[in-house]
C-alpha positions in Angstrom: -13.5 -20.8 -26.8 -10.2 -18.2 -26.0 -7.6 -19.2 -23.5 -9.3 -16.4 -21.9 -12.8 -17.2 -22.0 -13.0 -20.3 -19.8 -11.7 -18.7 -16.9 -13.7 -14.9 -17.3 -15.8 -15.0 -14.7 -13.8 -17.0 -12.2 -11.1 -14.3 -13.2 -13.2 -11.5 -13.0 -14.6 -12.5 -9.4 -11.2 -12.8 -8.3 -11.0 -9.1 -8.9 -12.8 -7.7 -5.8 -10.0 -5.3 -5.1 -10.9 -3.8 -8.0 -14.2 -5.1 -7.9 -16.2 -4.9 -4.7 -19.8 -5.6 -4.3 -22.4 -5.3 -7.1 -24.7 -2.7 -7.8 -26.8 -3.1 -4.8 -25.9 -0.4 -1.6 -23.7 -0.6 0.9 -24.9 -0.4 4.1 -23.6 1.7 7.3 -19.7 0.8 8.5 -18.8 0.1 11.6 -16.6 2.4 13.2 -13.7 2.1 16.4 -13.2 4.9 18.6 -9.7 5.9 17.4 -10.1 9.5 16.9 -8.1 12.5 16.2 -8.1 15.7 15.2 -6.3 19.2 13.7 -6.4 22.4 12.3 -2.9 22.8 11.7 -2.0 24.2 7.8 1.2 23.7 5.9 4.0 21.3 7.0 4.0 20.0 11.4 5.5 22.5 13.1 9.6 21.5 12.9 8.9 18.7 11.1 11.2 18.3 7.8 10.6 15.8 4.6 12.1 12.5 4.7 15.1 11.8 2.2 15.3 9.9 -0.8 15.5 6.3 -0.9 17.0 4.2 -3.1 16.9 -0.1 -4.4 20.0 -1.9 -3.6 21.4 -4.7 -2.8 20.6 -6.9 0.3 23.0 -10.0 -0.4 20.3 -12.0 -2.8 17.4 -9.7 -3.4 16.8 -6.1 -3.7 15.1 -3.8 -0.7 14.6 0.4 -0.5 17.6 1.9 1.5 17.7 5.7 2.6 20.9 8.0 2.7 22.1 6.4 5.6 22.2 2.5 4.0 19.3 1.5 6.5 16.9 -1.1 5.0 13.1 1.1 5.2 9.9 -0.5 5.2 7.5 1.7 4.2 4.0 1.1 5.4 1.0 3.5 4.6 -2.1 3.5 2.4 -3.7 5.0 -1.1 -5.3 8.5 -0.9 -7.9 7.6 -2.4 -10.6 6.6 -4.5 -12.2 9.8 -4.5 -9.6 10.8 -7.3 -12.1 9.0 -9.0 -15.0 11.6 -8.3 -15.8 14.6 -9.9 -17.1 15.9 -7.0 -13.3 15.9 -5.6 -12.3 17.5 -9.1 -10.6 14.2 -10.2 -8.1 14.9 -6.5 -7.9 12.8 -3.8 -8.9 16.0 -1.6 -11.0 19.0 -2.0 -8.7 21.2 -0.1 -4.9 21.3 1.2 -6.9 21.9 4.6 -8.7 18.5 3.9 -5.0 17.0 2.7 -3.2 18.4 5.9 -6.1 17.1 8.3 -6.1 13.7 6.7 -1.8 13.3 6.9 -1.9 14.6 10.2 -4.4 11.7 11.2 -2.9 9.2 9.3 0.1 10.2 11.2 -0.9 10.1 14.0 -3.3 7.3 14.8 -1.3 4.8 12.5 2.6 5.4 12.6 2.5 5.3 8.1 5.0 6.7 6.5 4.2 6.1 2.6 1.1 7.2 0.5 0.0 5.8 -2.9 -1.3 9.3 -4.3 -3.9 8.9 -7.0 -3.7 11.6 -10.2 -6.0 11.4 -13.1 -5.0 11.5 -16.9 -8.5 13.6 -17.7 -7.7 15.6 -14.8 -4.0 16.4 -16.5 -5.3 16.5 -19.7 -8.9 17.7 -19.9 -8.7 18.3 -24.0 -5.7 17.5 -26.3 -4.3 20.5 -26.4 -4.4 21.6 -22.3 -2.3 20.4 -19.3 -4.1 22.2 -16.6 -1.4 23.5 -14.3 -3.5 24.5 -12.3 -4.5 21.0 -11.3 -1.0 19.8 -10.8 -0.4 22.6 -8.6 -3.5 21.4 -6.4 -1.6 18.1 -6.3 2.0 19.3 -5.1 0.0 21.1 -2.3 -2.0 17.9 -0.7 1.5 15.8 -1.6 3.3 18.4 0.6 0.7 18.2 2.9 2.3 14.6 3.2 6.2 15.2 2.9 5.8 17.6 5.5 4.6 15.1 8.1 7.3 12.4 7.2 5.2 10.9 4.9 7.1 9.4 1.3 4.6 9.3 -1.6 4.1 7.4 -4.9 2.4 9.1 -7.4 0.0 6.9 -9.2 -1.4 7.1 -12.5 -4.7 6.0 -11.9 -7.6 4.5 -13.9 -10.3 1.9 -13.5 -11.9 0.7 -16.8 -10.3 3.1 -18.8 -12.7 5.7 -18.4 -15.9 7.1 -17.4 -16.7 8.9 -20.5 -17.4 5.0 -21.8 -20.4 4.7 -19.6 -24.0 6.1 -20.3 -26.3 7.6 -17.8 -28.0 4.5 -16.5 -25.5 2.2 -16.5 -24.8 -0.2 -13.3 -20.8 1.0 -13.4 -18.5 3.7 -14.2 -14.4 3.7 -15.0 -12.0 6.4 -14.6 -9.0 7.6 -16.1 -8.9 8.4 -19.7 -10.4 11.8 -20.7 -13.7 13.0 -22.7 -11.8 13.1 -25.5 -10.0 10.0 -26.1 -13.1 8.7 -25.5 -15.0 10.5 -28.3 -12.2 10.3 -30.9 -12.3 6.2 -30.0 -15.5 6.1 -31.6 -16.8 3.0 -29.5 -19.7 0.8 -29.4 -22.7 1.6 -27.0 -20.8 -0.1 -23.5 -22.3 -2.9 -21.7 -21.1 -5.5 -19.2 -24.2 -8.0 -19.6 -24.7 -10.2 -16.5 -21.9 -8.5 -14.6 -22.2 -9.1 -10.2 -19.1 -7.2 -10.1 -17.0 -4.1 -11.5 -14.1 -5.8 -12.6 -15.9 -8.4 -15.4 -16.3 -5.1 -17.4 -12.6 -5.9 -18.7 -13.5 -9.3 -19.9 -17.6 -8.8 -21.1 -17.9 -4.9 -21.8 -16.5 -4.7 -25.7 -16.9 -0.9 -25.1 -13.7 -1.4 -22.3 -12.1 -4.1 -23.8 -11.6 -2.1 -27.5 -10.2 1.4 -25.7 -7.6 -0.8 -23.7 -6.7 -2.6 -26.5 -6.2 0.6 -28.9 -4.3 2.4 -25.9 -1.9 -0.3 -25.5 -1.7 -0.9 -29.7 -1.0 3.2 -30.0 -4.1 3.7 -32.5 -3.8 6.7 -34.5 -7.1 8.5 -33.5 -8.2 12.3 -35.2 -9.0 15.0 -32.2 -9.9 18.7 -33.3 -6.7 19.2 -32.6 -4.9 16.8 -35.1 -4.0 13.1 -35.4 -2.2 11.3 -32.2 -1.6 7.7 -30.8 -3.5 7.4 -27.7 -0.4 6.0 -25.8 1.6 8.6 -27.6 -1.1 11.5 -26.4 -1.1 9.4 -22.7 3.1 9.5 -22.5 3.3 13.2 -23.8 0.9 14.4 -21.2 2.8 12.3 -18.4 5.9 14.0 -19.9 4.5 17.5 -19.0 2.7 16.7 -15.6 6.2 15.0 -14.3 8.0 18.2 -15.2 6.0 20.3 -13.5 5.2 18.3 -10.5 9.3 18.0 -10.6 9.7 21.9 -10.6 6.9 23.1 -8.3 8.0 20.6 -5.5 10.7 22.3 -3.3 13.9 20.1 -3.4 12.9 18.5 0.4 10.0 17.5 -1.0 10.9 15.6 -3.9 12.9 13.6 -2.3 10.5 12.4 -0.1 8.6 11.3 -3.7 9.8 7.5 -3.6 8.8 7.1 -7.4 5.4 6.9 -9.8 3.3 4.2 -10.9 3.0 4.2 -14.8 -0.3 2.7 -14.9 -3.1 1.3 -12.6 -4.0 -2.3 -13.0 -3.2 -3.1 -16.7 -5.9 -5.0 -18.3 -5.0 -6.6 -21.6 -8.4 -5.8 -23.8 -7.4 -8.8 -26.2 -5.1 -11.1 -25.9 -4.6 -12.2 -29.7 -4.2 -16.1 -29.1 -1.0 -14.9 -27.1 -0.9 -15.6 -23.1 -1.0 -13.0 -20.7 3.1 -13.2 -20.2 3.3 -12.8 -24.0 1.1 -9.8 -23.8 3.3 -8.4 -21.5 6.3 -8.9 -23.2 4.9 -7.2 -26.3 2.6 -4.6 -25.1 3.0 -3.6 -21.2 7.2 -3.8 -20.7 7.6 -1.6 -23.7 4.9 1.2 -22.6 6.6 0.9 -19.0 10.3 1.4 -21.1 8.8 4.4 -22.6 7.0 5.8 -19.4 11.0 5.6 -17.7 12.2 7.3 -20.3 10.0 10.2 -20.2 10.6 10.0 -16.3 14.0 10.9 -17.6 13.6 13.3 -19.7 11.3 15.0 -16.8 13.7 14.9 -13.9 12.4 11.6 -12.3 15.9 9.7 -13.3 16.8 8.8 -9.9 13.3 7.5 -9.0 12.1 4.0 -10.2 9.4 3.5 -12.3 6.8 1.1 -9.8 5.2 -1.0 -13.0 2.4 -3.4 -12.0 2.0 -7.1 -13.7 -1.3 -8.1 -15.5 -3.9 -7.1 -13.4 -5.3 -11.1 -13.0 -1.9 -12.5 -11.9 -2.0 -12.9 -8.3 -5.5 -13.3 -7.6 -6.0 -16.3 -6.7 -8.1 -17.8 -9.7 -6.8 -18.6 -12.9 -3.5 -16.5 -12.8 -1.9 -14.7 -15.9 1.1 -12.5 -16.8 3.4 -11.6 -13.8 6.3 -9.9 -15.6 8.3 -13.8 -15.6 9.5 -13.2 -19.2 10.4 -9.5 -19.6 14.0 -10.1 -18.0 15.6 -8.4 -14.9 14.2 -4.9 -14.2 16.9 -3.9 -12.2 17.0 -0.8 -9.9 15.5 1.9 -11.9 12.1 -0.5 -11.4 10.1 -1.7 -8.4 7.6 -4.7 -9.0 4.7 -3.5 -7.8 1.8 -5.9 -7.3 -1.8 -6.0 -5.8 -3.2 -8.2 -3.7 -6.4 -9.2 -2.9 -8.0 -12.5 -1.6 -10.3 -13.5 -4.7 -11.7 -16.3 -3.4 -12.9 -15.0 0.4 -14.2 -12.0 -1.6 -16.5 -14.1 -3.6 -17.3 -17.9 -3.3 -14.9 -18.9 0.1 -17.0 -18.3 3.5 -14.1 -19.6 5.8 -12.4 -16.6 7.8 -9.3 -15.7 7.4 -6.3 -17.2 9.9 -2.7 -17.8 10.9 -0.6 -17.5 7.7 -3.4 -18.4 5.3 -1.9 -15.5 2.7 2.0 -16.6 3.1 2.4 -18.0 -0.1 0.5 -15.2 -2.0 3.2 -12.7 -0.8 6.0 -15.2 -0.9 5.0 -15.0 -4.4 5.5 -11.5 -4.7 8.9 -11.9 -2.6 9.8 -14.4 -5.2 9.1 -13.0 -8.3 10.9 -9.3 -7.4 13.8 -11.5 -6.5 13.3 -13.3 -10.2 13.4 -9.9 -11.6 16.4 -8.4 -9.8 14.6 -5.4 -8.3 12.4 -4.8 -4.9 9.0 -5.8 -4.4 6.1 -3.5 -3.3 2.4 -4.0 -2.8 0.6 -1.0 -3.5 -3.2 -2.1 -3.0 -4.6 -4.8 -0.7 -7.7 -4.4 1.7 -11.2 -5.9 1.9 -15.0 -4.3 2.1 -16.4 -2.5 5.4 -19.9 -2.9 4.6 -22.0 -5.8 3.3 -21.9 -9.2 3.0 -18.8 -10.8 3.9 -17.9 -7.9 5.7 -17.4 -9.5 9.1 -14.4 -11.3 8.2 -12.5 -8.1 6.7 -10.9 -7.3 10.4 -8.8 -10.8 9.9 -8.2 -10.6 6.4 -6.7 -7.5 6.8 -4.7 -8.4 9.7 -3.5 -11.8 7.9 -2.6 -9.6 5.0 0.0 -7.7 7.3 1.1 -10.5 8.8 2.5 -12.3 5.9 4.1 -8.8 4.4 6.0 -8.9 7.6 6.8 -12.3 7.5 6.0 -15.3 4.7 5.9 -18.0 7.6 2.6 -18.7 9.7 3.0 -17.6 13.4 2.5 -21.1 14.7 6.0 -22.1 13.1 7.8 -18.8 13.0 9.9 -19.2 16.1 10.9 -22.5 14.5 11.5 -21.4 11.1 12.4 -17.2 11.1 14.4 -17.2 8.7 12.5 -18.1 5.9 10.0 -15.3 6.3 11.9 -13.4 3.6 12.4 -9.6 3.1 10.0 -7.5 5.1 7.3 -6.3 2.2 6.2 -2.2 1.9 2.9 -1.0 0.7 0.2 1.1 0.8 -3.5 0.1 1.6 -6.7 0.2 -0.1 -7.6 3.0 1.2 -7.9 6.1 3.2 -11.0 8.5 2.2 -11.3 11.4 4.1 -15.1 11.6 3.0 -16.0 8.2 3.4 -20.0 8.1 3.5 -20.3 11.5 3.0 -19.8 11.8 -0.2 -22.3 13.6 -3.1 -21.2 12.0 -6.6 -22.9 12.5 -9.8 -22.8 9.2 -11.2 -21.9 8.9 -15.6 -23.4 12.6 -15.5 -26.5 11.3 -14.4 -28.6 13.8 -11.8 -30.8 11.1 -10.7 -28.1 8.7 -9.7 -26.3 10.3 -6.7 -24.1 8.6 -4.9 -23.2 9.3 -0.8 -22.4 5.9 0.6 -19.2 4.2 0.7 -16.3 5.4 -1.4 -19.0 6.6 -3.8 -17.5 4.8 -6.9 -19.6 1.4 -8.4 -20.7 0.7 -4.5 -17.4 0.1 -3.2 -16.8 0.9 0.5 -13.1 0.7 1.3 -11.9 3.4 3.5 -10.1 2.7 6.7 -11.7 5.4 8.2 -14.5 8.1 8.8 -14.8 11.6 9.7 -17.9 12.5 11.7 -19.9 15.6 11.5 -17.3 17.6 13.1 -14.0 16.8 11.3 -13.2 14.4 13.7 -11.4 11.6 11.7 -11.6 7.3 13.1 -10.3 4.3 12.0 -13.1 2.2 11.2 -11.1 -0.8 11.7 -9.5 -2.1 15.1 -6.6 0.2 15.8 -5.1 -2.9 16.2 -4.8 -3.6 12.8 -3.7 -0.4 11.5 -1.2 1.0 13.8 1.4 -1.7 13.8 4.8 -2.4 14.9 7.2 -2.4 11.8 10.9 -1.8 11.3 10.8 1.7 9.7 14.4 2.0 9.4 17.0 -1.1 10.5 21.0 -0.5 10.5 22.0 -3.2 8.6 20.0 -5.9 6.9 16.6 -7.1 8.0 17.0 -10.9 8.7 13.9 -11.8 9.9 10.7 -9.7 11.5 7.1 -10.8 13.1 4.6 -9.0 14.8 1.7 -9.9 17.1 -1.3 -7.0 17.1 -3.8 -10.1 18.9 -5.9 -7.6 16.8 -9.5 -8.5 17.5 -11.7 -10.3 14.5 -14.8 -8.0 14.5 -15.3 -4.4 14.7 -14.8 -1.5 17.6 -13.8 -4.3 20.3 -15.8 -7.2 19.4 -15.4 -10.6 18.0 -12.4 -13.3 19.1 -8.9 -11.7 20.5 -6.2 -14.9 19.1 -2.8 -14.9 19.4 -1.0 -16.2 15.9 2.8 -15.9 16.6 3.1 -18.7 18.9 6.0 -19.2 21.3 7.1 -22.5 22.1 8.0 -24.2 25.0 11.3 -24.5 24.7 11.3 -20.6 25.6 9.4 -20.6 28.6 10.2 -17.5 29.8 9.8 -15.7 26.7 6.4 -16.7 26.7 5.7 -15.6 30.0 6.7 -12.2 29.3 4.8 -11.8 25.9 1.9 -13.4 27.5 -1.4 -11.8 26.3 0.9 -9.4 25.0 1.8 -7.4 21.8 4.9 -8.1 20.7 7.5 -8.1 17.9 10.7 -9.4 17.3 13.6 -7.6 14.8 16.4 -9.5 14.1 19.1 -7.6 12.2 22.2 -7.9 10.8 25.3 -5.0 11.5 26.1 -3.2 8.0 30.0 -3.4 6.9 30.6 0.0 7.5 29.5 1.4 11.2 26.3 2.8 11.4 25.7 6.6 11.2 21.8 6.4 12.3 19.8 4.4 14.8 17.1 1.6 13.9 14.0 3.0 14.3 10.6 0.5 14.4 7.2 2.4 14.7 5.4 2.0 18.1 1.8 1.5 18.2 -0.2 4.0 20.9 -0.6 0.8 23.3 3.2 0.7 23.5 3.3 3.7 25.8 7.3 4.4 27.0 6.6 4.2 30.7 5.1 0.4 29.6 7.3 -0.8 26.9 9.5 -3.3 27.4 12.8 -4.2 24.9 14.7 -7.2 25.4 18.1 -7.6 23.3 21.6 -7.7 23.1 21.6 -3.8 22.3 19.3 -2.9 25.1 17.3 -4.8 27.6 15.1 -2.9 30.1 11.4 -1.8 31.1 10.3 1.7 30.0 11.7 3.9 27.6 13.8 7.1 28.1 14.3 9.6 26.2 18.1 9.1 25.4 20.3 5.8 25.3 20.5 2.3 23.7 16.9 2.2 23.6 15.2 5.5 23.6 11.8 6.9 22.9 11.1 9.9 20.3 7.8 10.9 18.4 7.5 10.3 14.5 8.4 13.5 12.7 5.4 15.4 12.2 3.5 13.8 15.5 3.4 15.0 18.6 1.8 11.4 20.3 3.3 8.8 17.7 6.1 7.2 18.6 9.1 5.0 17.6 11.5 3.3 19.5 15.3 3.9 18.4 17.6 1.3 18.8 21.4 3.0 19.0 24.4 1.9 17.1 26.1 -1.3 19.5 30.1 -0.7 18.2 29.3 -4.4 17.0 31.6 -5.8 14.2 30.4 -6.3 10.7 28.4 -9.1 10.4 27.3 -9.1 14.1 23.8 -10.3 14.6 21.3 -8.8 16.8 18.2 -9.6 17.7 15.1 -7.3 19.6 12.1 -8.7 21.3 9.4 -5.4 21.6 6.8 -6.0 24.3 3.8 -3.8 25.3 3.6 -4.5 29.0 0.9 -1.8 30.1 -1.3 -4.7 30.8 -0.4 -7.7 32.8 2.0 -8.2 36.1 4.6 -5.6 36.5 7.8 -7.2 34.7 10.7 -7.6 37.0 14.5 -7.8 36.7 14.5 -11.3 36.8 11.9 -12.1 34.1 14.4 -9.8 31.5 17.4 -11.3 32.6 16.0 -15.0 32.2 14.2 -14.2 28.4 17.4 -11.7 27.3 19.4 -15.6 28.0 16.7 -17.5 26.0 16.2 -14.8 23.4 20.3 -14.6 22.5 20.6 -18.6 22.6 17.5 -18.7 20.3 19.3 -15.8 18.1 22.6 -18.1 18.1 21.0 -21.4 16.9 18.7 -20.1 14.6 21.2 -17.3 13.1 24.6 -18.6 13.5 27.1 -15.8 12.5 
């Protein structure tokens, strides 16, 4: 037996990110009211592209700054998994109409500012000797659609067991990624998973999968009708071409707003050769991700990092392999760029998720960017709408943003803040526009059509729904999704938590439980945060004075008439339009909002701290109740962040 066949299937059930539920359907979503809606074309009216971001230096780890030195945390989702569908063209939208309508919503009903935006390799590269431009150019349009809203993006290269073209018609799955002919000139056996319950145990039982990985990543010299090529050569030549253009299509604005590109989607090792998965990475996956910066290079990407993912088991939960740990430092010009995805709860663990049940699994991630001197990211993590086990997605979802903003549990943050670690970005698994509407020809099959879910081997993923009229809702609690987070802090984030008392079922239902618990010893404090939303940002001032505000997102229940910020910047009830503590919508919004905490004149070092309360439910807050938490809230500050 292989060091990698005694733990296959517990691996491989770990993988329900990638993996979902088996072949049987998924049945209807449930769906929250959060609604909105546009027609609007083209960027928001006066809205501009944000500005490129860079990784530096945040005294002992690495975070993304913008041109102003404020530490961003970018918060967003993928658009989507119907790059996987041919029915979408191999795009994650069918239109720039359907692009703008689903930024627009995504601006407004969750405050994101980041996309992970899915490409295809067939789509770039339909034969070996075409890059269809005219593809790309489909793709600046719906990334603009983005940029133009506020929105940074990622461009992802994505794939999903390789490729579809390795399926037959009746087979239970499907891949994506490499074209028709690779595929062909591969010459591989007749694919099958066996007894396969999910997607994901292709990459250790389906030989068909396991040999086009492992000749990508080996370079085999395969014969086209247009010659001989490596496949990775072929794969890095094309990526080459479709950077450039993407780079000179994209007005100037606009490319900066592009935060970077993800090489590869979920590398899967195909064979491991006797060698553990960090030894496989060493040899096979660092050097692909060296040559994919270097032809970011010599495309015009040389000031945007290179976002290169780990073995695709590390982190799962089960059985963890690879994780970069022996490459060496990555440095600046990289991002580590993990999953995440609770491998357990999504297969053999019934308990719900709860208060800081997924710390360590992002500490982890904190950890090992910090190991590899570069910043961390977590482009996918989510759980299933529909189905079995479904019930308990609202929590995991919600525990899942709770330890990215913060690696200690609720219950002992107050106690502990500081050792909650860097605030972590990422983009969720996912946002589909067409969510159960879809019409997908499954492996070229007529009599397999697929409309439910995300459409791809019975997965159902999507954050939200449009109804018969356009009309697009979150089919999570709002809660969940539109959070509080530090978009943009003048100095360096110290420590941050959030409270969403985001409910555990669907549309309103299920328990309402608060998880950052304040303690007694701030009594008054508690009183004002009482059945409350809340978050606290504590921040420390940059050496040189700031030139730009903080800025944290403000969910739609934090109106300004009801929001109430307690600090030693600002402390007061309602929000005004100009001040220390001011209101303004998000660029490209007209009704979401951030709050904008203004410059203090504080000397370097100076640390501040900003408790965030949305009071539009509850007894009108008074003078006194400010003035009596503002006292416990600085002494708190003082003890548990002396300067």
């Amino acid at each position: 037996m292989t060091r990698r066949a005694a733990p296959a299937l517990a691996a491989a059930l770990a993988l329900a990110s990638m993996t979902g539920p088996g072949p049987a359907s998924a049945t209807t979503a449930k769906t929250a009211p959060a609604t909105t809606t546009t027609t609007t074309t083209g960027a928001a009216p006066g809205a501009a592209a944000p500005g490129p971001l860079v990784v530096a230096a945040k005294r002992q780890s690495l975070v993304f700054r913008d041109g102003d030195g404020r530490e961003v945390t970018l918060r967003g989702f993928n658009v989507s998994g119907s790059t996987k569908l041919y029915e979408n063209s191999l795009l994650p939208f069918r239109s720039t109409a359907d692009a703008v309508r689903s930024a627009q919503a995504m601006r407004d009903l969750t405050g994101a500012n980041v996309i992970r935006f899915l490409i295809s390799w067939e789509g770039v590269q339909p034969s070996p000797s075409t890059i269809d431009r005219a593809y790309l150019d489909r793709a600046v349009e719906q990334i603009r659609a983005f940029t133009g809203r506020g929105i940074r993006v990622l461009v992802d290269y994505h794939q999903d067991l390789y490729s579809s073209h390795l399926f037959h018609a009746d087979s239970w799955y499907t891949g994506d990624g490499a074209p028709e002919w690779v595929v062909k000139a591969g010459g591989y056996p007749r694919e099958s998973c066996g007894i396969c319950l999910l997607w994901g145990q292709n990459m250790q039982t389906n030989e068909a999968v396991r040999r086009a990985a492992r000749d990508f990543w080996r370079d085999r010299r395969v014969s086209t009708p247009e010659g001989e090529v490596g496949v990775q050569e072929a794969f890095l030549r094309q990526a080459t071409a479709a950077m450039t253009h993407i780079r000179q299509r994209l007005p100037e604005q606009d490319f900066a707003a592009v935060i970077g590109f993800d090489p590869f989607n979920e590398p899967y090792d195909g064979g491991l050769d006797g060698k553990s998965g960090l030894e496989w990475e060493k040899t096979y996956l660092m050097p692909f991700y060296q040559r994919f910066r270097a032809a970011m290079d010599a495309a015009g990407w040389a000031d945007k990092p290179a976002f290169v993912e780990p073995l695709v088991f590390w982190n799962t939960g089960f059985f963890e392999e690879g994780g970069l740990s022996t490459v060496g430092a990555l440095g600046p010009r990289y991002v580590f760029n993990s999953h995440f995805y609770d491998g357990a709860r999504m297969t053999i663990d019934p308990s719900p998720a709860s208060d800081g049940v997924y710390g360590a699994a992002m500490n982890e991630i904190r950890d090992r960017a910090r190991t590899l001197a570069t910043a961390p990211f977590v482009s996918e993590f989510g759980h299933k709408l529909s189905g079995s086990g479904s019930d308990r997605t609202p929590w995991m979802v919600r525990a899942a943003y709770q330890a990215m903003d913060s690696g200690v549990p609720g219950k002992n943050w107050w106690r502990t803040p500081a050792a909650g670690g860097d605030v972590l970005s990422s983009t969720q698994w996912h946002w589909d526009l067409y969510s159960g509407r879809h019409r997908e020809v499954m492996n070229r099959n007529p009599a397999k059509v697929r409309t439910e879910g995300d459409a791809w081997n019975d997965e159902d993923f999507s954050v939200v729904a449009a109804d018969a009229s356009g009309t697009l809702a979150t089919r999570l609690d709002r809660a969940v999704l539109d959070r509080l987070y530090p978009s943009a802090v003048a100095g360096d984030v110290l420590a941050f938590a959030y409270e969403d008392l985001a409910r555990s079922g669907y549309g309103g239902a299920g328990q309402q439980r608060a998880w950052l618990a304040v303690p007694s010893s701030l009594p008054n404090v508690a009183a004002l945060v009482k059945d409350r939303r809340f978050g606290v940002l504590v921040w420390r001032e940059p050496a040189a004075a700031p030139s730009a505000p903080t800025e944290l997102h403000l969910p739609a229940s934090f109106t300004a008439a009801t929001t109430v910020v307690v600090g030693d910047v600002a402390t007061r009830a309602g929000l005004p339009a100009s001040g220390p503590a001011a209101v303004a919508t998000e660029t490209g919004s007209s009704t979401a909002h951030r709050l904008l905490l203004s410059p203090s004149g504080a000397a370097p070092g100076t640390v501040h701290a900003a408790l965030v309360v949305g009071a539009a439910t509850g007894p009108a807050v008074t003078p006194a109740q400010l003035t009596a938490a503002a006292a416990e809230l600085a002494a708190w500050k003082d003890q548990r962040f002396p300067s």
